[in-house]
C-alpha positions as CSV (number, residue, x, y, z in Angstrom):
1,X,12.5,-51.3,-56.1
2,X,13.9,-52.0,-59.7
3,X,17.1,-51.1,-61.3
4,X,17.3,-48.7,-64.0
5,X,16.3,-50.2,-67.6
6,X,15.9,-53.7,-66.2
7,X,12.5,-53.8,-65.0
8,X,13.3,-56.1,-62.7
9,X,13.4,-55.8,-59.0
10,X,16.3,-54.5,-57.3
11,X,17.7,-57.0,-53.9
12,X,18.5,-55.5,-51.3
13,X,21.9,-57.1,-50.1
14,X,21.9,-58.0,-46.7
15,X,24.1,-55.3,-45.3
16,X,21.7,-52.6,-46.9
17,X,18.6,-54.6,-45.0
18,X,20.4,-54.2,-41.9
19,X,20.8,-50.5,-42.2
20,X,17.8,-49.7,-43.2
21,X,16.2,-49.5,-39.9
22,X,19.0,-47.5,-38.6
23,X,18.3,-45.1,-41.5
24,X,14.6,-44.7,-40.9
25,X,15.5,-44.3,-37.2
26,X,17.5,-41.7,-37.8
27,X,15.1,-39.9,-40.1
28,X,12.7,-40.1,-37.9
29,X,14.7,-38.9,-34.4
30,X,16.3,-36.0,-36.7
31,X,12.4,-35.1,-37.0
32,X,11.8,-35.1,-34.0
33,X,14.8,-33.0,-32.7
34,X,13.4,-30.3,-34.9
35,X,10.1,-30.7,-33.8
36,X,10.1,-30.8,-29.9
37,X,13.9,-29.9,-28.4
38,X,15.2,-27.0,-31.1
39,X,14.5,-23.3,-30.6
40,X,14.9,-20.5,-32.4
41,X,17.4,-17.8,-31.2
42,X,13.9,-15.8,-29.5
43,X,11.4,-17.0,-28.0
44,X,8.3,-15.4,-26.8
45,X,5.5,-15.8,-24.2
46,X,2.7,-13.8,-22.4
47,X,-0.8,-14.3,-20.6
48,X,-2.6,-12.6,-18.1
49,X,-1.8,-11.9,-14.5
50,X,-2.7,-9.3,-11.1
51,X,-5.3,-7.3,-13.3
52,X,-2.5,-6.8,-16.2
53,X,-0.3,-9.1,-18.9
54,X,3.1,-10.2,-18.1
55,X,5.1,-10.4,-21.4
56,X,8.3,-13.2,-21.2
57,X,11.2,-12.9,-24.3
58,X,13.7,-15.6,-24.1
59,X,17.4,-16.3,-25.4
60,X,16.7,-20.0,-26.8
61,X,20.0,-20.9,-28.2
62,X,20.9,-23.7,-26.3
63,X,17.8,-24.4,-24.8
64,X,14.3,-27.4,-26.2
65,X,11.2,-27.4,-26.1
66,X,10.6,-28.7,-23.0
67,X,12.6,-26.2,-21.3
68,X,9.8,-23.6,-22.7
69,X,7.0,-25.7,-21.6
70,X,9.2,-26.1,-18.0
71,X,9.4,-22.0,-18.3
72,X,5.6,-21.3,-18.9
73,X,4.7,-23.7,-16.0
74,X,7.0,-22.2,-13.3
75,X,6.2,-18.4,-14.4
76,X,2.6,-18.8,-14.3
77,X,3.1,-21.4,-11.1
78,X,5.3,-18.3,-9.9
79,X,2.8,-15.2,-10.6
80,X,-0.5,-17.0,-9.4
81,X,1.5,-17.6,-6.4
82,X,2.7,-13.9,-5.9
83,X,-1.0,-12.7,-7.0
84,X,-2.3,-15.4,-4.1
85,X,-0.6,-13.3,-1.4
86,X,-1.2,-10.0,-2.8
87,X,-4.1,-9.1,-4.5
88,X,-6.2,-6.6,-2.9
89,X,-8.9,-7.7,-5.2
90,X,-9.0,-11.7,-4.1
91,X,-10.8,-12.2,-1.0
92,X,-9.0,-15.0,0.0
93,X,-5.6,-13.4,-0.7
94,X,-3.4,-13.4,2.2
95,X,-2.9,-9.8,2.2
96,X,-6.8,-9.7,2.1
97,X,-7.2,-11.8,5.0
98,X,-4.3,-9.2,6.9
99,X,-6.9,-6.4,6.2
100,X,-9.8,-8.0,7.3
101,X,-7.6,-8.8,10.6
102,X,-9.8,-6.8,13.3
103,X,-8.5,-8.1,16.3
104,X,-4.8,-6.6,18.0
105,X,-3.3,-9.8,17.6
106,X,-0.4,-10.7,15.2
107,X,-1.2,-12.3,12.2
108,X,0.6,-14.4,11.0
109,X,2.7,-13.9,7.0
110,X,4.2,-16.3,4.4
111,X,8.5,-15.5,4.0
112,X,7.2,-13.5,0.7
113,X,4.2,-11.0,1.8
114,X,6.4,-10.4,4.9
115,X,9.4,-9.6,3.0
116,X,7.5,-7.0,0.4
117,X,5.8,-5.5,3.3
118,X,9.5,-4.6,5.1
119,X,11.3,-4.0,1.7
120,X,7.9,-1.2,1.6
121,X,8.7,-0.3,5.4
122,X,12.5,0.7,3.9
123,X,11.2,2.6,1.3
124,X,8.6,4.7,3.3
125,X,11.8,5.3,5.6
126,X,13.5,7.0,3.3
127,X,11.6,8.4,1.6
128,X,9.7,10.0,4.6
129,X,6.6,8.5,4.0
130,X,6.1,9.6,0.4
131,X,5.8,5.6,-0.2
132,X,2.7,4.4,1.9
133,X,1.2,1.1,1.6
134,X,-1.5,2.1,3.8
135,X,-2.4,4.6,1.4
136,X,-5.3,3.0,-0.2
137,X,-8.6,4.3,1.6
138,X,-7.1,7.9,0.4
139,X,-6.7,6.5,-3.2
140,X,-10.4,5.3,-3.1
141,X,-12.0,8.0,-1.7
142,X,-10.7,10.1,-4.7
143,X,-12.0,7.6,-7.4
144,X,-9.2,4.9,-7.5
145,X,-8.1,1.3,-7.2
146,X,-10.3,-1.1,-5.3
147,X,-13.6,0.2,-3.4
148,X,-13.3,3.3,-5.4
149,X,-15.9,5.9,-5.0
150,X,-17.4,7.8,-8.3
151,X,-14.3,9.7,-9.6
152,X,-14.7,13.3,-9.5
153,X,-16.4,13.5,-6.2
154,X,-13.6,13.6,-3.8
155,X,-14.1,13.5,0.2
156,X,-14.5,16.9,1.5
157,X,-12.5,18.0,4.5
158,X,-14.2,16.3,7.5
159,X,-13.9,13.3,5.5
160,X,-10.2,13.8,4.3
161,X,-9.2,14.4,8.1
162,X,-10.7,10.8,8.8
163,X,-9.0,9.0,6.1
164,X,-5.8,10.4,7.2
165,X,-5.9,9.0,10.6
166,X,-6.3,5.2,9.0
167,X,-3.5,5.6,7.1
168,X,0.4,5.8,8.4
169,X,2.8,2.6,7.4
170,X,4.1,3.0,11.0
171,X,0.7,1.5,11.9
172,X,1.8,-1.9,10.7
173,X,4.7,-3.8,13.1
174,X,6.6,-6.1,11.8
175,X,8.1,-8.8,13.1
176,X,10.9,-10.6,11.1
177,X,11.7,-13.5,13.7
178,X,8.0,-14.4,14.6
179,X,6.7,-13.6,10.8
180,X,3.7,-11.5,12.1
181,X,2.3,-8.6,11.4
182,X,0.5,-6.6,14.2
183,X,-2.0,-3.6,13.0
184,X,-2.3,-0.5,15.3
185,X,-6.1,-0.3,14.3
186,X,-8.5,-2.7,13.0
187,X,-9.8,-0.7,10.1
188,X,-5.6,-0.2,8.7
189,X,-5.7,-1.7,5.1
190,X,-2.5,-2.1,3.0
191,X,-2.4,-2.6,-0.7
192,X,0.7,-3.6,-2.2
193,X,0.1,-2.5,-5.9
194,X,3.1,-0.2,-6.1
195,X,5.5,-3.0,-5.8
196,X,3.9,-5.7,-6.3
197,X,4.4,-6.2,-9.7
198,X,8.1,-5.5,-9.1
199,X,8.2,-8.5,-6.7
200,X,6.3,-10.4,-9.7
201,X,8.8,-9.6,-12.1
202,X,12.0,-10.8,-9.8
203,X,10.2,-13.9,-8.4
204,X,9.5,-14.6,-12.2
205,X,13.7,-13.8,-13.1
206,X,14.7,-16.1,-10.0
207,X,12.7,-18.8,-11.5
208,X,14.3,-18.6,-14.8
209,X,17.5,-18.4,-13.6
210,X,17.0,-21.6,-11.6
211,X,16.0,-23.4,-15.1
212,X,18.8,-22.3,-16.4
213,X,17.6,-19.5,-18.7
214,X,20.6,-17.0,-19.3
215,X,19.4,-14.7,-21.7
216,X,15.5,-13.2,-21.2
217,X,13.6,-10.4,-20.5
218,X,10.6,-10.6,-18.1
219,X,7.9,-7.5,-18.0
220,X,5.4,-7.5,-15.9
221,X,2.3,-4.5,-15.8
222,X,5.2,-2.7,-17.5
223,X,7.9,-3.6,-14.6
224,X,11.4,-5.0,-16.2
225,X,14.0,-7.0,-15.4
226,X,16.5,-8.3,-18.0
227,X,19.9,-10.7,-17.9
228,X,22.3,-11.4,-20.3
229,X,22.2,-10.6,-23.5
230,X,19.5,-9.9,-26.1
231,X,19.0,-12.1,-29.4
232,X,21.6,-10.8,-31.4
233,X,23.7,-10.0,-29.3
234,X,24.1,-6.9,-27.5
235,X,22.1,-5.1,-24.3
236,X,18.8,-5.5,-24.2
237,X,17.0,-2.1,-25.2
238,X,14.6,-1.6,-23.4
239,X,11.7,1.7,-24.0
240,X,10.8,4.5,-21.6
241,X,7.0,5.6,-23.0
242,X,6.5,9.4,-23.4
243,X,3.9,10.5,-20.6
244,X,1.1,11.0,-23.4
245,X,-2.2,10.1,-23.8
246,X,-3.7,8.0,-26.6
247,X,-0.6,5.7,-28.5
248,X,2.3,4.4,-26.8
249,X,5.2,6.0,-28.1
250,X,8.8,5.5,-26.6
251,X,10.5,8.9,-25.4
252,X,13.8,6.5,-25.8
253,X,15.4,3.5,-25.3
254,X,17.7,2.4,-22.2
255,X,20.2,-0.3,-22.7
256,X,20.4,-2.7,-19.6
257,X,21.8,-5.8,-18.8
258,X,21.1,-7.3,-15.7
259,X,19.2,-4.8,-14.1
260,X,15.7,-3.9,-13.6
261,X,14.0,-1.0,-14.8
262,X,10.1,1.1,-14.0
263,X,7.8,3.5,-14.4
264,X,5.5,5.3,-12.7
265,X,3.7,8.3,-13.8
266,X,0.6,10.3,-13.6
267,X,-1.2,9.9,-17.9
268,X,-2.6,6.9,-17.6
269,X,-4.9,6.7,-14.9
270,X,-6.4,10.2,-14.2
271,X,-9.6,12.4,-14.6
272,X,-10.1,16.3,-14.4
273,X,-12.9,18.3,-12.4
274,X,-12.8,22.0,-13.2
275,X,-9.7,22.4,-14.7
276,X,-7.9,20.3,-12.2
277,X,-5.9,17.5,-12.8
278,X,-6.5,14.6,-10.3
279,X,-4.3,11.5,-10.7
280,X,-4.2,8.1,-9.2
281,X,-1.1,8.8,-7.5
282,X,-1.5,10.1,-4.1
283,X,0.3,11.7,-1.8
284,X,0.3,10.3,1.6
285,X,1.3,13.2,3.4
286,X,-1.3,15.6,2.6
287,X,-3.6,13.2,2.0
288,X,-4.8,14.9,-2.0
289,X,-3.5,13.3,-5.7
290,X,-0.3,15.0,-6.3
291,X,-0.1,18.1,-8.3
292,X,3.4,19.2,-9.6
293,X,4.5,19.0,-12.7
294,X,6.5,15.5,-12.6
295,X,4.6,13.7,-15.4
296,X,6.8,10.4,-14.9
297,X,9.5,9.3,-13.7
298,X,11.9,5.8,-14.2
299,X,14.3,3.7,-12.3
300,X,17.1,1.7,-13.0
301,X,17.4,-0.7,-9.9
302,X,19.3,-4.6,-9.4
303,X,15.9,-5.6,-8.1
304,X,12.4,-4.8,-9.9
305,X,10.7,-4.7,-6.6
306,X,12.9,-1.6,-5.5
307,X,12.6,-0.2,-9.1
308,X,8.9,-0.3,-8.8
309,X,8.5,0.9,-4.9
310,X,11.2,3.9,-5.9
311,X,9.3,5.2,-9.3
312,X,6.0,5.9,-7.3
313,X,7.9,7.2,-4.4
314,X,9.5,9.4,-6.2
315,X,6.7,10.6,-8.2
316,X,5.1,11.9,-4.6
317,X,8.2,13.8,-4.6
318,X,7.9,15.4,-7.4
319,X,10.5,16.8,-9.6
320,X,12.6,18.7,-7.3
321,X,12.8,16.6,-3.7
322,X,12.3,13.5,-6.0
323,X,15.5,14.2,-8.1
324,X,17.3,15.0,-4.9
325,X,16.7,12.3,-3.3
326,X,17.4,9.9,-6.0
327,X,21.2,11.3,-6.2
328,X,21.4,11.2,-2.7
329,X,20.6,7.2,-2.6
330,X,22.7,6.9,-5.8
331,X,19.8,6.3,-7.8
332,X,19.6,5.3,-11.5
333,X,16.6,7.4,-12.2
334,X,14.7,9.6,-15.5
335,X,12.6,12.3,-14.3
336,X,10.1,13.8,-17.6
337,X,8.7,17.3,-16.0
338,X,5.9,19.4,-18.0
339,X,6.7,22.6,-19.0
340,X,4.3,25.3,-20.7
341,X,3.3,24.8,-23.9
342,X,2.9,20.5,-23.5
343,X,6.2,20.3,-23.5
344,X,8.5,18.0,-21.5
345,X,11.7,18.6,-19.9
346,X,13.9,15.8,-19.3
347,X,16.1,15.0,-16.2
348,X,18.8,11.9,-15.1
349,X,20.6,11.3,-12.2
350,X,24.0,10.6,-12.8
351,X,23.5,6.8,-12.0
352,X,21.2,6.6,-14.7
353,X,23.0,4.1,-17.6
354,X,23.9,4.8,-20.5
355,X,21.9,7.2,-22.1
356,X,18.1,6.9,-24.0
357,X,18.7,7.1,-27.6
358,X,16.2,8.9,-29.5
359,X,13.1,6.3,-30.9
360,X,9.8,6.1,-32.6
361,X,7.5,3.9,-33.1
362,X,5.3,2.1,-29.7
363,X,6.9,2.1,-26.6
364,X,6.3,-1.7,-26.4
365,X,8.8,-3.1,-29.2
366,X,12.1,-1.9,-28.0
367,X,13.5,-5.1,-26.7
């Protein structure tokens, strides 16, 4: 160094050489506090998972870097685990191995699959069967979900008659003290994939909240959960899509905080033959996709699993029984009927929160 106008070099004294390490130290750690352990107020993630995306927003005030990287382990650690036991579509899934299960013996469940299975018995309880895990040979035959025939063909009534005697949720006994599961007939398969991704998105909340996480949203295949606040401040807002086809637009926006909400509905995944509408939902009463006019229809629930179980349960319904029932068990739900003309008619229970403000704009950026 040299001093101004002198040209000669400056000396350090011997205090200032002592400091100068701590200086540079400190430089140095202040760099790397803003390069590994700050985070901005939100903090996104997202990847794949059970045939869908999951989509993560966090609250990082308060939180480092390594917390997100601890966060992305344990949600992916937690939804392989939860896809593990349920898929329909992995062989070696637990619940795959329960349906190949031919002989009358109990099989034996891990604490998870055997909880989703009785929350699913509840469900089917009260809803009188209108939720049916056992459903799925019915939503094949009619061009759906795993094994599914050629759409459009359908099984005629000789066939229909068959399926219906594989399928009953009263075929699977449970037991909660052993951990079994006993099926009344070899050939009774059960696919989970109507709460499922509810149980995803709670397994996925319980992990955060372990962590320490107090402000996030988790979605998973469109099932939400929320706590705390939003980045801002403020209930998250979360968007209910309009039951059309082509872009995602938001009917409105439900604020929540610490709840879960979902959706199920009959747009998305459907096909017509003749003039008939013939959607992935069916019902497993009669056996045949269901054909009212409900064209969706969302809960508000404490637990996404429940959320998710009671949307497509009360889509069966329809937009009468459904709405009923929904008061009746105190509900938080937001039925969207067709009328003539393409229209859409809109009705809430009264637990339903709040009210949906009016948006625009894709269904996916109210957060």
């Amino acid at each position: 160094m040299t001093s101004a106008g002198s040209g000669r070099p400056e000396i350090l004294t011997p205090r200032a050489r002592a400091l100068l390490p701590v200086f540079l130290a400190t430089l140095i750690g202040l760099a790397v506090y803003q390069l590994w352990y700050t985070l901005p107020d939100r903090v996104g993630l997202s990847g794949p998972t059970m045939g869908t995306t999951w989509a993560v927003v966090l609250g990082g005030e308060g939180h480092t870097r390594n917390d997100l990287l601890a966060a992305r382990e344990r949600i992916t650690a937690e939804l392989d685990r939860v896809n593990g036991l349920m898929s329909t579509w992995d062989p070696d899934s637990e619940l795959s191995r329960l349906n190949a299960h031919a002989a009358p013996s109990p099989f034996a469940l891990s604490p998870d699959t055997l909880d989703v299975l009785d929350l699913a018995r509840q469900v089917s309880e009260w809803t009188g069967g209108a939720f049916d895990i056992t459903v799925g040979p019915l939503v094949a035959a009619w061009g759906f979900g795993a094994g599914a025939r050629i759409p459009g063909e359908g099984p005629d009534a000789a066939e229909l008659a068959a399926l219906r005697e594989r399928v009953g949720y009263r075929m699977l006994a449970l037991d909660l003290e052993a951990r079994t599961a006993t099926k009344a007939r070899p050939d009774l398969r059960c696919d989970l994939s109507a709460i499922a991704k509810g149980y995803g998105t709670d397994a996925v909340a319980r992990a955060l909240d372990e962590l320490g996480w107090e402000n996030y949203l988790v979605e998973v295949g469109g099932e939400v959960r929320v706590r705390g606040q939003r980045p801002g401040g403020g209930p998250w807002q979360v968007g209910i899509e309009r039951p059309e086809e082509g872009d995602r637009v938001a009917q409105g926006v439900v604020p929540l905080s610490d709840l879960a909400l979902a959706t199920s509905g009959d747009y998305r995944n459907f096909y017509e033959v003749g003039g008939e509408r013939r959607s992935h939902i069916v019902d497993p009463r009669t056996g045949r996709p269901v054909a009212h006019a409900l064209a969706s229809v969302s809960v508000v629930h404490a637990q996404a699993v429940l959320a998710d179980a009671w949307a497509t349960a009360l889509t069966v319904l329809g937009p009468e029984e459904g709405l009923a029932l929904a008061e009746e068990h105190g509900l938080g739900a937001y039925f969207l009927v067709r009328t003539e003309g393409d229209g859409l008619e809109a009705h809430a229970t009264s637990g339903f929160p709040g009210f949906l403000e009016t948006a625009v704009g894709d269904a996916s950026e109210a957060e």
